[in-house]
N, C-alpha and C positions, 0 to 999 in steps of 0.2 A: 584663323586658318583652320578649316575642317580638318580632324582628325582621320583618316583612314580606316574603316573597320581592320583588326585582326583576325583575317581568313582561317590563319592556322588555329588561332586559339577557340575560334569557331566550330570550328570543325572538331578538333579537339572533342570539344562540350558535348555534341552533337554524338558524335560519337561513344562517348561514353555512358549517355543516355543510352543511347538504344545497346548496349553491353550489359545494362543494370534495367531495362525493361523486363526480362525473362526473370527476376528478381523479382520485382515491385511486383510480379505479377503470381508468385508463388508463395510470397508474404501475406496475398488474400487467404489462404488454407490458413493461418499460424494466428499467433496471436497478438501480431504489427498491428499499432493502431496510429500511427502518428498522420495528418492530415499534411504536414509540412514535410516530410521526409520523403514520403513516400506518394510522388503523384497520381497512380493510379488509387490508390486509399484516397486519397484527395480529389479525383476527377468530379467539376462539377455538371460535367456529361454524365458520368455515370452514378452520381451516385441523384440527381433528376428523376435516371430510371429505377433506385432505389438500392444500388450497391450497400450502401451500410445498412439499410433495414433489411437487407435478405441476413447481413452477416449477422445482426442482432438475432434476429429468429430461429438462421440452423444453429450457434454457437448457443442459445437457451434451450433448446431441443436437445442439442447432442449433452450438453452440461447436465439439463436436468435428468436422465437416463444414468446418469455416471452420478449422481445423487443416488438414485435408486438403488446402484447396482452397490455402492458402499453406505447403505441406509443402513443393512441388518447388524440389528442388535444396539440401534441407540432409543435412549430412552420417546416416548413417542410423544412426549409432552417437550421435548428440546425439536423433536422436527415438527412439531406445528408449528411454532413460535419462529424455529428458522424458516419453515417456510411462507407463515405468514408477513412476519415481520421483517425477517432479514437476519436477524443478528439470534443470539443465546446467550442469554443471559447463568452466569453459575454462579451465586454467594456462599462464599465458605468452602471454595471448591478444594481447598486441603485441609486435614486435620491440622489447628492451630500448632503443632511442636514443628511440624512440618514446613508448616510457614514461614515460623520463627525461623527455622535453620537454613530456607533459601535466601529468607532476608540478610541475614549474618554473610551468607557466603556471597551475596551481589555487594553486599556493602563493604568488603573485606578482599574484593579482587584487584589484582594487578595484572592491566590487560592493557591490549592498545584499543584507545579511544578513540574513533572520530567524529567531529562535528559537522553540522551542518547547519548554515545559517539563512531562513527565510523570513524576510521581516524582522521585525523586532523578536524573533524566537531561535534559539539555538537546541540545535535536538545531537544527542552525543547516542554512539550506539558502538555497543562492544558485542563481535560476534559471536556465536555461544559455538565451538567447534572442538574438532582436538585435541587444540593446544589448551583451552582453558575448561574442560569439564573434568578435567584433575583435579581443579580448584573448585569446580562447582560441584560437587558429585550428589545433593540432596536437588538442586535445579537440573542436572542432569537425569535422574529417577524421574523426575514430575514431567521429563519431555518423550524420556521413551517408555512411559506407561501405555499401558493398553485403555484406560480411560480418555489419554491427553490426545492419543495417535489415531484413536479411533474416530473423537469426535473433529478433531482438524483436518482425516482424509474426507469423512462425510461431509464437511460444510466446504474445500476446496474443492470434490469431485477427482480429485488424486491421491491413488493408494501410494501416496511416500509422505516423505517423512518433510515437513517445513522448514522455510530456514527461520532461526531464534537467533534474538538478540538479545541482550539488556542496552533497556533504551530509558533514557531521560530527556522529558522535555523541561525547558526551559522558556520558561512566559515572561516577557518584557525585561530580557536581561543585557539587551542591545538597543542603540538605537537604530530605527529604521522605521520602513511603511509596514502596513498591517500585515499579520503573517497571509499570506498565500493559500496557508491549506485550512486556515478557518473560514475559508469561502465554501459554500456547499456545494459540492461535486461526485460525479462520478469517478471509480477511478480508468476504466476499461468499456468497452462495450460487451464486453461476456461475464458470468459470474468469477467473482475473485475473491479470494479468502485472506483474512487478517484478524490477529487476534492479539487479546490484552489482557497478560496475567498482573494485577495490577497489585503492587507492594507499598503503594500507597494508596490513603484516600484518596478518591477520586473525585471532585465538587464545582463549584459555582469559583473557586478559590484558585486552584490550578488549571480548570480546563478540561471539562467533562468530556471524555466523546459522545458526538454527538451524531444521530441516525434519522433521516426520516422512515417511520414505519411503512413497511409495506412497497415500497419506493423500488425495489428490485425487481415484482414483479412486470410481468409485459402485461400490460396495457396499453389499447389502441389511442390513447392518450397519450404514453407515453410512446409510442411509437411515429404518432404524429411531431412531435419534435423532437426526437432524434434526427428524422427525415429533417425538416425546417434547419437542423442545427448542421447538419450536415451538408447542408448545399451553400453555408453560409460563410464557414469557421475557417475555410480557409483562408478568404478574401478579409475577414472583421473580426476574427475570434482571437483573443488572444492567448498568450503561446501555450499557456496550460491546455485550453482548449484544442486549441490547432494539434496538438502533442497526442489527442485525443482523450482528455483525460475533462470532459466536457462540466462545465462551469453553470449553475442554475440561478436565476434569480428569483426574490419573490414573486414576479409576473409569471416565471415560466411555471413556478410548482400550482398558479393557482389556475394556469393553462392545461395542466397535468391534473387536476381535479384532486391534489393532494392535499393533507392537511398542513400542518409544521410539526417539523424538524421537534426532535425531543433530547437535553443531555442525562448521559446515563450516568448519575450521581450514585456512585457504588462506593462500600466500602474496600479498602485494602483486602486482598485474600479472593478478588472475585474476579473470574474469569469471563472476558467478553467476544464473543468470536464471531462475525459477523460476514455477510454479501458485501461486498465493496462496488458491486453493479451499481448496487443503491445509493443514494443520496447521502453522503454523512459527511462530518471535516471537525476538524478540533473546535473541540470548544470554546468559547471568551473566559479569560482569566482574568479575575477582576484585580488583579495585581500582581505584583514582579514574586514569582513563585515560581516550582517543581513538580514535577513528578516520575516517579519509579516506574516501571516493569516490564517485563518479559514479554516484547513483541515477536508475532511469527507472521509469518506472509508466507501464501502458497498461489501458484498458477501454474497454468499449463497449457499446453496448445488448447484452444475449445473446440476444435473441429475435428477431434480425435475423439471415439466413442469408446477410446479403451481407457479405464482410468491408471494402467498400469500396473508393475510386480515393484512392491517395496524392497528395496534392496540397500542397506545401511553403506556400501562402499560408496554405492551411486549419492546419494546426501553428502559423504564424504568430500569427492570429488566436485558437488557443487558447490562445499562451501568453499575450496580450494579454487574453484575456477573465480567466485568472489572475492578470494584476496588478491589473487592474481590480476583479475580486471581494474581493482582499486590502485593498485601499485601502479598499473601502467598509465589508469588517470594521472596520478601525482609526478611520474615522469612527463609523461604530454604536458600538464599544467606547466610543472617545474623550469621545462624549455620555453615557458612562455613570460618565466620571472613569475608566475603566478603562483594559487594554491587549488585544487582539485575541490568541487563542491563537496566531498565528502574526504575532510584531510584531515591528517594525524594531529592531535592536542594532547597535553600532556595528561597522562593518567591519574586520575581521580576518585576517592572515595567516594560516590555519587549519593551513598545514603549519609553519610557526615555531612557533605553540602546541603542537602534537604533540609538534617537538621542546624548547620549554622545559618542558613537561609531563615529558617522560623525563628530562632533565638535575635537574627539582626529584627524581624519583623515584630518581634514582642517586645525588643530594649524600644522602637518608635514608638 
């Protein structure tokens, strides 16, 4: 027996769509990129006519202008390299005693931790705000330095302040498929900023970051398949992609005239700050290993050409709206018997695990 369509619950739908149309359609200004959420981002009408390659081009335009406008006064050999390559590289970026005593005080925090599990990798991240830079106060100095803040608003294109965390990943400490975010990708379609103060070596061992050089810039290369990726990813791509967070293979980079990918095999003590427009994704860890540091991420609408007034309440307030958002993840999940992709685990010395991590790896 035929089932009946549901008029009402039709209509319902229908209805609600065209409620969240005047939406979908003012999330082109901002900096929404998911192709699955949002169908006009997704139109394969529109974007035929080249909806995402317009938004790629004004969002590099208005972004590189807000480079410019927070350029002054960085060294000019860090903005070549940024803007050749993508990234910045800093070795030795603190005096050693200084080093020593951020190390001490990440290794010696009592914070709440949460994980996060992709693949066979677990990444644990404590947020660095006001309840714990009481406890961190030599990692607190190194974030609201005039060095740290100046070179993180220039490579974001936003005069504020980032959000930091200490973060630890964790390589093959689970079972499961291959991590997710060692596939090489974009993260966004507009320039995006993240950075790595790294309190450990960084190697072939744990999981270098890895970048392709150069990979940021617009090239009608690479403009050519964003388009291609974009008429595609809704219907074939999958969800990282579709999310808009677009996935490359070795066909496409050699589509893109690019070379390969490079991992940045740094010592502990060296800061790496990079375009996340570009091409990069965690390294391969050639065994069940760790590592330390101090990540920040910074964005901002790209269709705004003012880079903003730094205002320390305002950082405040987002790391607030952060723990806020996370809690009500873990209520949503909790009502579902479940746990939040990014949920509470029990607190941990993360530099004593690194090292009993090596100690089990030297008794094999």
């Amino acid at each position: 027996m035929a089932i009946a369509p549901d008029n009402g619950l039709y209509a319902t739908v229908c209805n609600m769509k065209i409620l969240l149309f005047p939406v979908w359609i003012l999330q082109l200004f901002t900096q929404a990129k998911s192709f699955r959420s949002n169908p006009v981002i997704g139109s394969l009408i529109l974007n035929r006519c080249g909806l995402h390659v317009a938004r790629i081009v004004l969002a590099q335009g208005i972004m590189r202008l807000r480079f410019m406008m927070l350029g002054t006064g960085i060294d000019q050999s860090l903005k070549r390299s940024f803007y050749r390559d993508g990234y910045i590289v800093i070795k030795d970026a603190l005096p050693a005693e200084k080093f020593q005593k951020i190390k001490r005080e990440v290794g010696s925090i009592n914070a709440e931790v949460r994980e996060c599990q992709q693949g066979d990798t677990l990444t644990h991240r404590i947020l660095i705000d006001e309840k714990t830079t009481d406890t961190l106060p030599a990692c607190h100095d190194m974030l609201v330095s005039n060095q740290y803040l100046t070179l993180h608003k220039f490579a974001s294109g936003k005069n504020g302040r980032p959000v930091s965390y200490i973060q630890t990943i964790k390589n093959h400490f689970v079972d499961g498929p291959a991590d997710p975010q060692k596939n090489l990708h974009s993260d966004t379609f507009h320039p995006t900023m993240k950075s790595w103060y790294f309190l450990d070596d960084c190697n072939s061992d744990n999981g270098p970051f890895t970048y392709l050089p150069g990979s940021q810039r617009l090239t009608l290369a690479r403009l050519k398949w964003e388009y291609r990726k974009s008429i595609t990813i809704a219907q074939q791509g999958d969800k990282y992609s579709s999310n808009g967070s677009f996935r490359a293979t070795p066909e496409d980079l050699l589509s893109m005239g690019f070379g390969q990918p490079i991992g940045l095999s740094v010592p502990a003590n060296t800061l790496v700050i990079a375009n996340t427009h570009g091409f990069h994704r965690r390294g391969d860890a050639a065994k069940r290993s760790m590592r330390t540091e101090i990540w920040s991420i910074s964005r901002s609408n790209p269709f705004n050409p003012f880079p903003g007034i730094d205002v320390p309440a305002l950082a405040r307030l987002q790391n607030r709206a952060l723990t806020w958002y996370r809690e009500y993840c873990d209520e949503k999940a909790a009502k579902r018997g479940a746990q939040s992709s990014w949920h509470i685990v029990s607190a941990r010395n993360t530099l004593e695990d690194n090292q009993e991590t090596t100690k089990e790896k030297e008794a094999a």
